[in-house]
N, C-alpha and C positions, 0 to 999 in steps of 0.2 A: 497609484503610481507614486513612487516614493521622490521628496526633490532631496538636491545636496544641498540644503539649508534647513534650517529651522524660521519658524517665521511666529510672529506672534498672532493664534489662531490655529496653529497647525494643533492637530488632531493626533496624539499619540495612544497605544494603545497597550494595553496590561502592563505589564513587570515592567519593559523599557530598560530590558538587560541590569536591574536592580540600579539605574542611575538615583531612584528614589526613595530608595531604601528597600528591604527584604517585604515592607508589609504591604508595601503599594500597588495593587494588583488594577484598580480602576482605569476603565479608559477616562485620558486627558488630555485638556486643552491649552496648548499654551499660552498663559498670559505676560510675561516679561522676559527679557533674554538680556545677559550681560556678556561679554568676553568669554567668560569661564564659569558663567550660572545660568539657571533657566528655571522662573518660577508657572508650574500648573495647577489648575484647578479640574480633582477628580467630576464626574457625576452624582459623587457625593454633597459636592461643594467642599470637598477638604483641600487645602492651600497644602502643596508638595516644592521642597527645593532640591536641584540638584546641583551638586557643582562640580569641578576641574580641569583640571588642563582638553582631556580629550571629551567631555559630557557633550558636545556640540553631537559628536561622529557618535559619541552610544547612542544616541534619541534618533538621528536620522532612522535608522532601520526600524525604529519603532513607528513611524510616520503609520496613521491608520485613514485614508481621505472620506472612507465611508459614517462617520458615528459622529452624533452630537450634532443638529442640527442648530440654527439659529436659535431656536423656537427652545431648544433644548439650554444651549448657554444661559439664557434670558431666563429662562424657570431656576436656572443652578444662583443664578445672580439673586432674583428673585430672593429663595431659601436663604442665602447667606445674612442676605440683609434683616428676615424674618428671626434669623436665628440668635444675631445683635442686637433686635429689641427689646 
């Protein structure tokens, strides 16, 4: 079910109508949200920003509730911090 917000946590899922650029195909999890930005991190553990005026209304549709469990974040968390040592 898809909500009309973004929240930080929400579960987005492929392209995301290109809010995050042409190569960003990963499903993502929101970690930060400003007025007119919204920073994700894929299953890769890569760090995605998007931003503008309407970036809020592109991502909505992209809401996916299914993908990325806890267990999943915590391992993506995991790797990044692996990947900075």
């Amino acid at each position: 079910m898809n909500d009309t917000k973004l929240y930080i946590g929400t579960a987005l899922r492929g392209f995301c109508c290109g809010a995050f650029g042409r190569d960003a195909y990963e499903k993502k999890r929101v970690e930060a949200l400003g007025v007119d930005w919204v920073v994700a991190r894929d299953e890769l553990g890569e760090i995605h920003f998007a931003s503008g005026k309407n970036v809020h209304q592109r991502l909505i549709g992209s809401q996916h509730p299914d993908f990325l469990s806890e267990e999943d974040i915590e391992d993506m968390r995991d790797n990044e911090v692996h990947r900075h040592s």
